[in-house]
C-alpha positions in Angstrom: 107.5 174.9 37.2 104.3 175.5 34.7 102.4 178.8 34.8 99.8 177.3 36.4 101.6 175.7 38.5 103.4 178.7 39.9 100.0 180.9 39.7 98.5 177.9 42.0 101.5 177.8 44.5 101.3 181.8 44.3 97.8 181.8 45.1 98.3 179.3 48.0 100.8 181.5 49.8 98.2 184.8 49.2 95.6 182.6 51.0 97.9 181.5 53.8 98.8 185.1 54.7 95.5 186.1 54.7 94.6 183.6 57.1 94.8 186.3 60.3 92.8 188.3 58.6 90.3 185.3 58.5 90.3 184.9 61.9 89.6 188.4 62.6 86.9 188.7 60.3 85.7 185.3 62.1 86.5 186.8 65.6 83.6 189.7 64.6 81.4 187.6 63.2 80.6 185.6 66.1 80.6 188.3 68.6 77.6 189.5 66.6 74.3 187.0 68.1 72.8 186.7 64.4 69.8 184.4 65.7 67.2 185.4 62.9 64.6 184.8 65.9 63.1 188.0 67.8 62.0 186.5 70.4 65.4 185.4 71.6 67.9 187.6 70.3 67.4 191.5 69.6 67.3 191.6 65.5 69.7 194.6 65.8 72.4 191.9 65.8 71.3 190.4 62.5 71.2 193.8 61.2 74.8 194.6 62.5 75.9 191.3 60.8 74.2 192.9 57.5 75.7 195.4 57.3 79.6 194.3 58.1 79.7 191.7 55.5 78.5 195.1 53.5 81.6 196.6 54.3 84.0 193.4 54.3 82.8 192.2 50.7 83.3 196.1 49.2 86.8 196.0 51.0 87.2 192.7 48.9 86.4 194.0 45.7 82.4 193.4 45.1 79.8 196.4 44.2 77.0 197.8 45.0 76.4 195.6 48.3 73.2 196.3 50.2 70.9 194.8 52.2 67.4 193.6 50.1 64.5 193.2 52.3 62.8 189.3 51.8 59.3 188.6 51.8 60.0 187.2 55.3 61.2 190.7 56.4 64.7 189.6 56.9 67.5 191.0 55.6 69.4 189.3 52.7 72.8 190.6 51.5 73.4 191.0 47.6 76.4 192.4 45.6 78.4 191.4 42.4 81.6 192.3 40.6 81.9 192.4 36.4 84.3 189.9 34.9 86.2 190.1 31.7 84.0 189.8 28.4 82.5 186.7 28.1 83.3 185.2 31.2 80.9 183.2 33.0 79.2 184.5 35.8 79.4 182.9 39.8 77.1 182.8 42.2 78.3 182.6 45.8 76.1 182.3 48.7 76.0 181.9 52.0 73.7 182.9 55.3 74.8 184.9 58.1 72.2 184.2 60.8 73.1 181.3 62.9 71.5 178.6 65.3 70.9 179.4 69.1 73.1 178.4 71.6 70.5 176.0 73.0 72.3 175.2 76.3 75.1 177.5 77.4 75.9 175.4 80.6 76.9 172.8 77.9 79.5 174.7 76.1 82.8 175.0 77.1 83.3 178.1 76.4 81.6 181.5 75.5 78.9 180.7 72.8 79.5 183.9 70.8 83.1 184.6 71.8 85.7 183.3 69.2 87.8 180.8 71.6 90.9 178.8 70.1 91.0 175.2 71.6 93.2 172.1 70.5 94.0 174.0 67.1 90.3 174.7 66.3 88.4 178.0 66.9 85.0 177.5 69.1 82.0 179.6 68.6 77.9 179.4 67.3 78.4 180.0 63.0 82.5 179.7 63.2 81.6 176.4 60.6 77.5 177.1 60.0 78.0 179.4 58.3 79.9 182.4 59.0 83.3 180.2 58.7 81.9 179.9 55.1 81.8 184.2 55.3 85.4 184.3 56.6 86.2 181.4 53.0 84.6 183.7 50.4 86.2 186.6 51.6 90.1 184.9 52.0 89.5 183.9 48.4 88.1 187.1 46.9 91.1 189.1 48.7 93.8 186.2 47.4 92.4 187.1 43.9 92.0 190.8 43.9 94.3 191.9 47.1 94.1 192.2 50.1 91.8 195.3 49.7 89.9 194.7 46.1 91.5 197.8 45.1 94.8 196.5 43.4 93.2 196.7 40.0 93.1 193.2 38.7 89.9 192.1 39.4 88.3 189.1 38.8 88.4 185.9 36.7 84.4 185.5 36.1 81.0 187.7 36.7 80.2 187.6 40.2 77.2 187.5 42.3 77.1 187.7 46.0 73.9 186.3 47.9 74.3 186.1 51.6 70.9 185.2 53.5 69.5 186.5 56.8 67.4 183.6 58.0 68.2 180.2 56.5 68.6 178.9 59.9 64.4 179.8 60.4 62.9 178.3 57.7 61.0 181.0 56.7 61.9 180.7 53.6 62.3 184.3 52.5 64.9 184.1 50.3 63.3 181.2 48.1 60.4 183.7 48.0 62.9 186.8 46.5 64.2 184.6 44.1 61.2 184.1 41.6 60.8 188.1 42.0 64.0 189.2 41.8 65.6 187.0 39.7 68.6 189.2 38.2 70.0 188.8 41.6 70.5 185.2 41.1 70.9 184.0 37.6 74.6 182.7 37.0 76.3 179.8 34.7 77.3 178.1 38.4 75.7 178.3 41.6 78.0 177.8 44.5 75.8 177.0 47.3 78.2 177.3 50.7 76.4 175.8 53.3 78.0 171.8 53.4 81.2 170.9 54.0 83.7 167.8 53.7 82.7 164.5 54.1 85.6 164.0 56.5 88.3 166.5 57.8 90.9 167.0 54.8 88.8 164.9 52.4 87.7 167.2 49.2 84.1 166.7 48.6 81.1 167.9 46.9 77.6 167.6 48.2 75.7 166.4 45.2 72.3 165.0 47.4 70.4 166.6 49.9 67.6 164.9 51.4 63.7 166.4 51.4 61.8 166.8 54.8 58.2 165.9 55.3 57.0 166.8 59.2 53.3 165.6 60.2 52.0 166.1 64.0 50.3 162.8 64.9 47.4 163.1 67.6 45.5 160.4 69.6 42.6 160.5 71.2 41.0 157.6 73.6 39.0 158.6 76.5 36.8 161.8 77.1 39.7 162.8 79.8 42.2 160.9 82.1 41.5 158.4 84.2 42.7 157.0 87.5 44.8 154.2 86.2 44.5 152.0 89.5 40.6 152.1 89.2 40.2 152.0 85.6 44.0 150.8 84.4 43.9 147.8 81.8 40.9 147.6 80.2 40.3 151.6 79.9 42.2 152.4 76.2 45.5 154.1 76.8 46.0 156.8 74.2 49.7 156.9 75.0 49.8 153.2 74.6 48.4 154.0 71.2 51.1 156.3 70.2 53.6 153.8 71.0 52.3 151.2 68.9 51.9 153.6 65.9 55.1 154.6 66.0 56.5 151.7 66.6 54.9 150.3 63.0 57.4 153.0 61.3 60.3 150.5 61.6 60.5 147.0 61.2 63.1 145.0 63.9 66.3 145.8 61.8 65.7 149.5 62.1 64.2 150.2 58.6 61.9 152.6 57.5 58.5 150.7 56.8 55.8 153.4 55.4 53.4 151.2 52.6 54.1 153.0 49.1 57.8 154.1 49.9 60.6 152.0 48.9 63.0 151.2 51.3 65.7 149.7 49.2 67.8 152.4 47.3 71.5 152.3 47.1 73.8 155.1 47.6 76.5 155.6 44.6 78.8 157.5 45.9 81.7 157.9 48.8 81.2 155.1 51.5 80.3 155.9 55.0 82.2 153.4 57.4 80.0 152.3 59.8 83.2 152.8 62.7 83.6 156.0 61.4 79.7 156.9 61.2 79.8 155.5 65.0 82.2 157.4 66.3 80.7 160.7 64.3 77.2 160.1 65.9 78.3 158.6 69.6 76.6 155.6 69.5 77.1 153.4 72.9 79.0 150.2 72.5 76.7 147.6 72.4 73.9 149.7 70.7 73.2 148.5 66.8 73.2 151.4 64.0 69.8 150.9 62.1 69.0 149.4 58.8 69.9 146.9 56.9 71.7 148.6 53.9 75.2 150.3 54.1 75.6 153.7 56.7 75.4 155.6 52.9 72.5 154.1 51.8 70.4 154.6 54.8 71.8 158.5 54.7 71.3 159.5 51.5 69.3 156.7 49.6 66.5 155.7 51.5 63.3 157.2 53.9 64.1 157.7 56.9 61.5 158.3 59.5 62.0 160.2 63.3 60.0 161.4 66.1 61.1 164.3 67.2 59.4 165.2 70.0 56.2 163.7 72.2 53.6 165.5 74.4 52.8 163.5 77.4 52.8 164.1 81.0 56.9 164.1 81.9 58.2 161.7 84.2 58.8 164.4 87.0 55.0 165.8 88.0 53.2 163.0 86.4 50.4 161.1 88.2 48.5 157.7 88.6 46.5 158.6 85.0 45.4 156.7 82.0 46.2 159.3 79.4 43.1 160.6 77.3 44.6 162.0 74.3 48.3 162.5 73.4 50.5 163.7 70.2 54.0 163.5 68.6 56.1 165.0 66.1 57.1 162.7 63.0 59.6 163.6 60.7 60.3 162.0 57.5 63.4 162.6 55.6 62.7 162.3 51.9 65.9 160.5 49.3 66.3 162.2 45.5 63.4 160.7 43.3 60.8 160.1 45.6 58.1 163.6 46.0 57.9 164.9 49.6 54.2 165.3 49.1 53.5 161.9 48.0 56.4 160.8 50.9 54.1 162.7 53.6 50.6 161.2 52.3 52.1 157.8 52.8 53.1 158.7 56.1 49.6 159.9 56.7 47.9 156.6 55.2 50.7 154.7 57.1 50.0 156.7 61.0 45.9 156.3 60.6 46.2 152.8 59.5 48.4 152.0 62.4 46.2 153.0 64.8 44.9 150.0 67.4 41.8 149.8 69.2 39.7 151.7 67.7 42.3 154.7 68.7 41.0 158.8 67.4 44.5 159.7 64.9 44.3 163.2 63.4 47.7 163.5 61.4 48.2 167.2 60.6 50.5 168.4 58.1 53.7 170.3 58.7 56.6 172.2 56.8 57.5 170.3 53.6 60.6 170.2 50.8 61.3 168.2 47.6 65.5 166.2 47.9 67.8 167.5 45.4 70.2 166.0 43.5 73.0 167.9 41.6 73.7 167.5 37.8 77.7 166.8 37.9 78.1 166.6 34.4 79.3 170.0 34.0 82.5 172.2 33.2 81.9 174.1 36.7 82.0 170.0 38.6 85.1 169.8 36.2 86.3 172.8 37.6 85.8 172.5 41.0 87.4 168.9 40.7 90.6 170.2 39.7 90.7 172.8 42.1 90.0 170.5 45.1 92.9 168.4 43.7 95.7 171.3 43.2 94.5 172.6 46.9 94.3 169.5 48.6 96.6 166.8 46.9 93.1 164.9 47.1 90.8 163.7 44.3 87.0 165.3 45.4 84.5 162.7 46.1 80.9 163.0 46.1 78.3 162.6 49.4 75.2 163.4 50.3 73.8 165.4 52.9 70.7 164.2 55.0 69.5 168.2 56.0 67.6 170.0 53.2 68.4 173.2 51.6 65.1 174.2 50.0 66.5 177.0 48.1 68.6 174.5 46.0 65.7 173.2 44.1 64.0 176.7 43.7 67.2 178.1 41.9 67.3 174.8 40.1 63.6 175.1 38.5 64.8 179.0 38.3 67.8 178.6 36.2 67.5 174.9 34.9 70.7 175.2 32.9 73.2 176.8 35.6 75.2 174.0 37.4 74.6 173.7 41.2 77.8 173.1 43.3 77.4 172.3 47.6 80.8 173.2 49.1 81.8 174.3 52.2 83.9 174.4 55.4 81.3 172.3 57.9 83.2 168.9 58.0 81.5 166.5 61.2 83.7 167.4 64.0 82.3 171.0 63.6 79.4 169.7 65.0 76.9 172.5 63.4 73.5 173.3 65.5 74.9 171.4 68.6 76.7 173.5 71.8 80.5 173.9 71.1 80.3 174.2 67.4 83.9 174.8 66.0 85.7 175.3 62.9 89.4 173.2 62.0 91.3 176.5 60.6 92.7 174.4 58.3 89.5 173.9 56.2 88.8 177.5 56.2 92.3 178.1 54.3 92.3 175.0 52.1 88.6 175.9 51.1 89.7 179.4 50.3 91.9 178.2 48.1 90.2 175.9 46.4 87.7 178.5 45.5 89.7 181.0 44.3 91.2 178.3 41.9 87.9 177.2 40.7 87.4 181.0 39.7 90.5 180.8 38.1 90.1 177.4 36.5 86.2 177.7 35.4 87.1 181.1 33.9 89.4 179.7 31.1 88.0 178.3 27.8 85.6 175.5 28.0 
């Protein structure tokens, strides 16, 4: 056996005894309800989640690790750990506030209780994103011991970055980081908020789509009107709303916005449309939409939903022509098209639509630009070869259709550093949704693969 060879199969078994230790850090980390929202959750528990991973990365071998107030007023966690001379220098990041439970009666079990089922753990943030946590952590202590205090350190320059309110949107750490730069800059940028395209599959997120959000209002009558007196002829604005939103897809299910192409192709791994089925829960019988491939409508293309509608709800609701109603668009914006320009074609696109004579006010909501990752690199080299010696895979490349604003701030930040999306949150984790859940097995094959890539991006280049 080769020296690397051995020094791989070494590290593998460091990582697979850790793995308890992983599951207790885990265990914590879900007991603590990290909802970066006041109003639902007391932010004493965001603030307890602060300062563990204070204490669990200085057990693992990183400095000076604090808590650095954001411009939001949330909490972001930062530390780092000096390489040899001339090594390059490692970003890892990752946030430690999570999504809400949204509806408890809907989980089967606790929502913040670690819970093994079926070979998986269960819990809100065991995959988004505090099974990322539990990864860096098994990898630092597989290179440095199991307490960061045997002496050998580590391969590269590290930087630690964990965030406190990703999960928000308020965007406080893509504020910190043209002020506090220092905290940031490295040679690779390891972004830990994605996952695997499938369970086992080795993958790299090299696409995220952008987001442009627009509330649509309509506006027909002075107030409502009895619709058996004045039904038909009286101008429904709900009946409005439909037929504007209708016009945002065309009878195959594509996006149709004047001014945005519709056509892109996706270059990457395939998405099989069984296995994209099966991953979203369509109903037999019910058509996925598009006509381009499951990838290219993902990652290539506009693609335009309505979130939410204000109307009078089925239960309570009366004999009434509606007067004036609204809706929630969101538009999900492909690499090389501008969100800005995206959402002022949706604007043109939502008053144009409107029939009858119908009042449309279209107000502007939260906004980011896609992002596509340069893969050119020795890090994507790297990170190849260690997703190959870990998984006995070659890594393939996939987009993601959420947005991850910060990715294009460091990116205009440190143009030359390479941007790498990796991560534990394969599809059956189902992330955001009640009974969110991690596969154990990603957690340890991830951990390994990043504590080869330290290894392997370390070496001459």
């Amino acid at each position: 056996m080769s020296s690397d060879a051995a020094e791989t199969e070494a590290l593998r078994a460091r990582v697979r005894a850790l793995m308890p230790r992983a599951k207790e850090d885990l265990t914590r980390l879900v007991a603590l309800r990290s909802v970066a929202d006041p109003r639902q959750f007391p932010p004493e528990e965001c603030a307890a989640t602060a300062d563990y991973l204070v204490r669990a990365f200085t057990e693992a071998g990183l400095r000076d690790m604090r808590r650095v107030t954001t411009p939001d007023g949330t909490d972001a966690v930062v530390g780092h750990a000096p390489g040899p001379e001339g090594a390059p220098t490692v970003l890892l990041y990752c946030h430690y506030d999570v999504q809400p439970p949204l509806d408890d009666a809907a989980w089967r079990t606790p929502p913040f209780e670690l819970t093994e089922r079926d070979g998986r753990w269960y819990g809100r943030g065991t995959a988004d994103c505090k099974g990322n946590i539990a990864m860096h952590l098994t990898a630092l202590r597989a290179l440095s011991g199991e307490d960061g205090k045997n002496g050998k350190g580590f391969p590269v320059n590290l930087k630690f970055v964990a965030e406190g309110s990703e999960e928000q949107g308020t965007g406080g750490l893509e504020q910190l980081v043209p002020r506090q730069p220092e905290l940031f800059e490295a040679d690779c940028l390891l972004v830990c908020d994605t996952g695997n395209f499938a369970l086992g599959l080795p993958t790299a997120t090299t696409s995220l789509r952008g987001l442009a959000n627009v509330v649509v209002t309509v506006t027909t009558l002075k107030g409502e009107m009895h619709s058996g007196m004045f039904g038909g002829p009286a101008p429904d604005a709900l009946a409005a709303l439909v037929r504007i939103l209708d016009s945002l897809r065309d009878e195959a299910g594509n996006t149709t916005i004047k001014g945005l192409p519709a056509d892109g192709s996706w270059d990457g791994v395939a998405y099989p449309a069984d296995q994209f089925r099966a991953d979203v829960g369509a109903l037999d019988g019910v058509s996925l939409l598009g006509s381009g491939s499951v990838a290219d409508e993902l990652w290539a293309r506009p693609a335009v939903t309505v979130l939410g509608i204000d109307c009078p709800p089925v239960v309570g609701s009366s004999a009434a022509v509606q007067a004036k109603v609204r809706a929630r668009v969101s538009l999900r914006v492909p690499p090389g098209m501008d969100a800005e320009q995206a959402r002022a074609a949706l604007t043109d696109h939502l008053l144009a639509a409107a029939p009858w004579g119908a009042r449309v006010e279209v107000e502007p909501e939260s906004a980011g630009q896609p992002f596509r990752a340069r893969t050119d690199g020795p890090a994507y080299r790297a990170l190849a070869t260690a997703f190959r010696e870990a998984y006995g895979k070659e890594m393939v490349q996939s987009g993601q259709g959420g947005s991850i604003p910060l990715c294009n701030v460091l990116a205009s930040q440190f143009p030359a550093a390479e941007i790498a999306l990796i991560g534990v949150e394969e599809p059956g984790c189902l992330i955001h949704a009640p009974n969110e859940s991690v596969d154990p097995g990603e957690i340890e094959h991830m951990a390994l693969t990043e504590a080869l890539f330290l290894n392997s991006y370390a070496r001459p280049r």
